[in-house]
C-alpha positions as CSV (number, residue, x, y, z in Angstrom):
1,X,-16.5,-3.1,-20.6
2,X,-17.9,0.4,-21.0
3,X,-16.2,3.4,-21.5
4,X,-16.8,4.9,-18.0
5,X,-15.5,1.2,-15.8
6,X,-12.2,1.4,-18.7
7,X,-11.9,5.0,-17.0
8,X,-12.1,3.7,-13.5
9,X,-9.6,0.6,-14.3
10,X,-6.7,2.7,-15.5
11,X,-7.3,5.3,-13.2
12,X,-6.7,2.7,-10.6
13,X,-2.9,2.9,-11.9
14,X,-1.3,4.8,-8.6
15,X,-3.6,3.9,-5.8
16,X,-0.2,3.8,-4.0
17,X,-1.7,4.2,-0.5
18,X,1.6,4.3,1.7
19,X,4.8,3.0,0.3
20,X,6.3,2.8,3.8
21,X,9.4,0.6,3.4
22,X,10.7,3.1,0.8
23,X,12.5,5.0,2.5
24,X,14.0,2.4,5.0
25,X,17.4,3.0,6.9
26,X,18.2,0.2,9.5
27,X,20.6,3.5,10.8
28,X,19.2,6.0,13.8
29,X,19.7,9.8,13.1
30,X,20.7,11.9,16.6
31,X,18.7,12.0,19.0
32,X,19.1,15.9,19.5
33,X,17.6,16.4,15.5
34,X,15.8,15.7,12.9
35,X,16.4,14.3,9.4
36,X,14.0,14.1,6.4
37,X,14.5,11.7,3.6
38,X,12.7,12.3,0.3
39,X,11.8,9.1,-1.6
40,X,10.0,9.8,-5.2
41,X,9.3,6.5,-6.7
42,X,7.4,4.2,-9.7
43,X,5.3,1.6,-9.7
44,X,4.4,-0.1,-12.8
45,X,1.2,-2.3,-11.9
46,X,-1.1,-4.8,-13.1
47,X,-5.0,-4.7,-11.8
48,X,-7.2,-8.2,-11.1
49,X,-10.6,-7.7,-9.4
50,X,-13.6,-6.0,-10.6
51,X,-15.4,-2.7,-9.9
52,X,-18.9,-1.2,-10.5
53,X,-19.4,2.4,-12.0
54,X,-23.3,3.6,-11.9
55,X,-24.2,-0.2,-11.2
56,X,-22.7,-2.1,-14.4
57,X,-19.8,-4.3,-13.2
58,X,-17.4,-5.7,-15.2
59,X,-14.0,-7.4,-14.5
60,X,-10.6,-5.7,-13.9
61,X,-8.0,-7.7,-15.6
62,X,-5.4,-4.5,-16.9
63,X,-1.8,-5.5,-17.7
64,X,0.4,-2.0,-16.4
65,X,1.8,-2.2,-19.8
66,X,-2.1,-1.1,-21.1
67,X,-2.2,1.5,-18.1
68,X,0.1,3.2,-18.9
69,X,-0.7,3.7,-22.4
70,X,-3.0,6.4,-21.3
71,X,-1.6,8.5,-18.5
72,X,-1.0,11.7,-19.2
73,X,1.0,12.6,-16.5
74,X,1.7,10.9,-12.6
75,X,3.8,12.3,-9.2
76,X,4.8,9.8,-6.8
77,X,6.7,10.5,-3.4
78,X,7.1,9.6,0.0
79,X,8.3,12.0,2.7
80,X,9.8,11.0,5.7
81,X,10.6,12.9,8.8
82,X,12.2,11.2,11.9
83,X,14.4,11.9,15.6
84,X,16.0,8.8,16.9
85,X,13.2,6.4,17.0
86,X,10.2,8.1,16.5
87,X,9.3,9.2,12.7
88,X,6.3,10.6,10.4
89,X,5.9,9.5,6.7
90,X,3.4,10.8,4.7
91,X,3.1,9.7,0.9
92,X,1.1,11.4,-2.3
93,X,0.0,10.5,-5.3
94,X,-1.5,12.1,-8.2
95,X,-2.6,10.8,-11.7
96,X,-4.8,11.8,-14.4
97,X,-5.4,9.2,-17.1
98,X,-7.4,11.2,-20.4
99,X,-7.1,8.9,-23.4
100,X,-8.5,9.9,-26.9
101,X,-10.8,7.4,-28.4
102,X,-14.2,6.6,-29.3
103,X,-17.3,4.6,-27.9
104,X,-19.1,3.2,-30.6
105,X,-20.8,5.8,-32.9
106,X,-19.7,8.3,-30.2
107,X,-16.8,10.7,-30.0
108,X,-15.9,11.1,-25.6
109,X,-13.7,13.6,-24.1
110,X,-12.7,11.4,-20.9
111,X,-10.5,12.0,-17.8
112,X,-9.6,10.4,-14.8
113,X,-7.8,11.7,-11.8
114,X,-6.9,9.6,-8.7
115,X,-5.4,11.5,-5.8
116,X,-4.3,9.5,-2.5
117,X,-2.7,10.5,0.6
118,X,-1.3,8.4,3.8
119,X,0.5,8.7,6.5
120,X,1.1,8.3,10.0
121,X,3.7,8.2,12.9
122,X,6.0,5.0,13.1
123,X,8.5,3.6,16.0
124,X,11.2,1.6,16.3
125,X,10.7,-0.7,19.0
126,X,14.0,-3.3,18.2
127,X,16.9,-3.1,16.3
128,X,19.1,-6.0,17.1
129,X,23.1,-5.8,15.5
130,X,23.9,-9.5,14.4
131,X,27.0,-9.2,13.6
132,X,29.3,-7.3,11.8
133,X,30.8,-6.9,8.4
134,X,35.2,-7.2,7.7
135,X,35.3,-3.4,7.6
136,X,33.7,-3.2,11.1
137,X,30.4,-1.9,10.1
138,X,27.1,-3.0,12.7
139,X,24.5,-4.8,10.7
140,X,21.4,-5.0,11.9
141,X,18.1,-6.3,12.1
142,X,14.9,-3.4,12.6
143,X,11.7,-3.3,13.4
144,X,9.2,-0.1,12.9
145,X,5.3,-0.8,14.0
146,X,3.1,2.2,12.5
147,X,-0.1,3.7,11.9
148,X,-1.9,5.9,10.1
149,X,-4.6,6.6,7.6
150,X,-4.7,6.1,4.3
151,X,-7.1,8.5,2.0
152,X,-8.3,8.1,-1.6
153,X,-10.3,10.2,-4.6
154,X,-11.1,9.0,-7.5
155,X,-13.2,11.2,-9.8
156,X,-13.8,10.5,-13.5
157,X,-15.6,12.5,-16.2
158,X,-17.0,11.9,-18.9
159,X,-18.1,14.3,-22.2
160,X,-20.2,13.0,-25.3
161,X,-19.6,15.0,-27.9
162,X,-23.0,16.2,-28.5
163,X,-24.8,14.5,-25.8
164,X,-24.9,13.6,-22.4
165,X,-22.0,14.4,-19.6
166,X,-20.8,12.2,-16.5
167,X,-18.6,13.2,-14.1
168,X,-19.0,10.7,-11.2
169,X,-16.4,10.8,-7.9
170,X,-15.9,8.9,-4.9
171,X,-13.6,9.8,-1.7
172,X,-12.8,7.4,1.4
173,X,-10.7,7.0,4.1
174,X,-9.0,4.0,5.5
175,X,-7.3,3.6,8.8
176,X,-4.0,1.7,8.5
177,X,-2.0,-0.4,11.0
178,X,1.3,-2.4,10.2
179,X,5.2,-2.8,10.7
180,X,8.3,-2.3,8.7
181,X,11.4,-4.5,9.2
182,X,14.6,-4.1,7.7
183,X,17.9,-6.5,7.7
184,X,21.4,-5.0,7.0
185,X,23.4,-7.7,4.1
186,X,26.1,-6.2,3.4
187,X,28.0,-2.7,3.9
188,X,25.9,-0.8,1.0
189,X,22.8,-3.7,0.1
190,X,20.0,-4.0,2.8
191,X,16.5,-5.7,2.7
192,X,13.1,-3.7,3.8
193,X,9.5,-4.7,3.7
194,X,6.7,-3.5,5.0
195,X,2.7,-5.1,5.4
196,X,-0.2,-3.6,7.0
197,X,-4.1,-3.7,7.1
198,X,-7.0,-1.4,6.9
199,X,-10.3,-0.5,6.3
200,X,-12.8,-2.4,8.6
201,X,-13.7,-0.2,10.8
202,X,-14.4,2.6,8.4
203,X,-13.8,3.0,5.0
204,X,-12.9,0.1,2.5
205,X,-14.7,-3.5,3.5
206,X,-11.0,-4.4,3.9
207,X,-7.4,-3.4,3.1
208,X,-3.9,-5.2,2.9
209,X,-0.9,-4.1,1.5
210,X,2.7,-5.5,1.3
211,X,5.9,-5.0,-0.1
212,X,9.6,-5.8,-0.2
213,X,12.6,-4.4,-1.8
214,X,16.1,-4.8,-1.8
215,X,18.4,-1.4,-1.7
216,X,21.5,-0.6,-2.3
217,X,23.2,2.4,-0.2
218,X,25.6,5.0,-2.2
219,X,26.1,8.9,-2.1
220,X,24.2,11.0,-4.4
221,X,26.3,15.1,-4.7
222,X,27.2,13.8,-1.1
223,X,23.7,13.0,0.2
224,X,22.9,9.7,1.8
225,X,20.9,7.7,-0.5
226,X,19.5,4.5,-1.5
227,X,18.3,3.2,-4.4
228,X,15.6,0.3,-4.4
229,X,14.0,-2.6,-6.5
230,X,11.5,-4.7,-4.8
231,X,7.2,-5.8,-5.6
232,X,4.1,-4.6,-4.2
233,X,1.0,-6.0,-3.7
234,X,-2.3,-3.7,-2.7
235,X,-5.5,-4.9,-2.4
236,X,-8.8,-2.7,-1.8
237,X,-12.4,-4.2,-1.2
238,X,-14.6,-0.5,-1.0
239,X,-18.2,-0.4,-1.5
240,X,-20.7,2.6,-1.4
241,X,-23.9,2.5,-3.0
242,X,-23.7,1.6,-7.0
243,X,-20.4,2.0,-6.8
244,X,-17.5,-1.0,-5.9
245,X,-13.8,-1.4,-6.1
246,X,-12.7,-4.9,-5.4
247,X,-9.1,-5.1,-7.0
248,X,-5.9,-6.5,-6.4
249,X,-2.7,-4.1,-7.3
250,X,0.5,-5.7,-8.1
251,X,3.7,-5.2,-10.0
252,X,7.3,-4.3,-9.2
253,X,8.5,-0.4,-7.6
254,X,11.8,1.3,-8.7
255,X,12.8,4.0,-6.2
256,X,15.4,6.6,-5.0
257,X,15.6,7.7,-1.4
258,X,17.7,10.6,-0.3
259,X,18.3,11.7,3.3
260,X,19.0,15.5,4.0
């Protein structure tokens, strides 16, 4: 693989798009105000596809333990602002990827950044109580339809000590359409998930994403919060001119979600 389509593979590490069940609560806020819950989170991913960079392809097969050898630094968080039913999330990510190495008799200065941003307006259209626990607590059963848009930049430079310079970029929206659901377990441990689709129309070829996670409510310097485990798995099929992004991210998500 050359230099430049190793750049494009790692800098693939926090195409996040919107992490939408993070910051689930299967509990309405007021109807008379607002609350915003701020979710920052991780997701330590494994790449399978392939990509083309200046028409060479090559296969995508990157272990997150390899990605993340080279990131210099990464921000991940989800913002969510909602009134009884109705609610906006909007997620960001930033990475830039600039490993120090060599490419054959060559010396390269490389970086990589990746910047994505999605969001949308969401509703919840049921939420069923099942039953309830022995302290008297409603648990419940949610659903959240949303949708959105979803859009990513990827630009990656490349300097050759001596010689030639590329610095290459590509930018793209998707529109996104889905659902959330969430399930109440216990008193403090509740199941979310969340799958949608996008692309198609404009944009990638075609986009999926889904994602479950089990969290566990507690108090945080007497905020509400939870704090999740779960998977994700995003795929992207984008293609413009000489350049393609076929790749299937994957790997599990640790988060914290506080609600002010």
């Amino acid at each position: 693989m050359t230099r430049l389509l190793r750049m494009a593979v790692v800098a693939g590490l926090a195409v996040a798009g919107a992490a939408q069940a993070q910051d689930m609560s299967t509990e309405l806020p007021p109807e008379d105000r607002w609350s915003v819950t701020v979710a920052p989170y991780l997701w330590m991913l494994s790449l399978d596809g392939n990509t083309t960079v200046g028409g060479i392809k090559a296969d995508v097969d990157v272990p997150f333990s390899d990605a993340l050898q080279d990131l210099s630094f990464g921000g991940m968080l989800l913002t969510t602002v909602r009134k009884g039913k109705l609610g906006f999330s909007i997620n960001g990510v930033f990475t830039r990827v600039s490993p120090d190495s060599s490419f054959g008799p060559f010396d390269i200065d490389s970086t990589a950044d990746l910047a994505t941003l999605g969001g949308g307006p969401f509703y919840r259209v049921l939420e069923w109580q099942y039953g309830e626990s022995s302290s008297g607590q409603p648990r419940r059963l949610i659903l959240e339809p949303y949708a959105g848009a979803r859009m990513n930049y990827l630009r990656v430079e490349l300097d050759v000590r001596g010689g030639r310079q590329v610095d290459e970029n590509e930018t793209w929206v998707d529109p996104i359409v889905g659902s959330r659901f969430g399930l109440d377990l216990t008193d403090n441990l509740v199941f979310f998930s969340a799958a949608d689709v996008g692309g198609v129309v404009t944009g990638s070829e075609f986009a999926w994403n889904v994602q479950g996670y089990f969290g566990y409510r507690t108090s945080i310097f007497g905020k509400e919060t939870v704090l999740s485990l779960g998977y994700r798995a995003y795929h992207t099929d984008y293609k413009n001119g000489d350049f393609e992004w076929d790749v299937t991210q994957h790997g599990p998500i640790i988060g914290t979600a506080i609600k002010f």
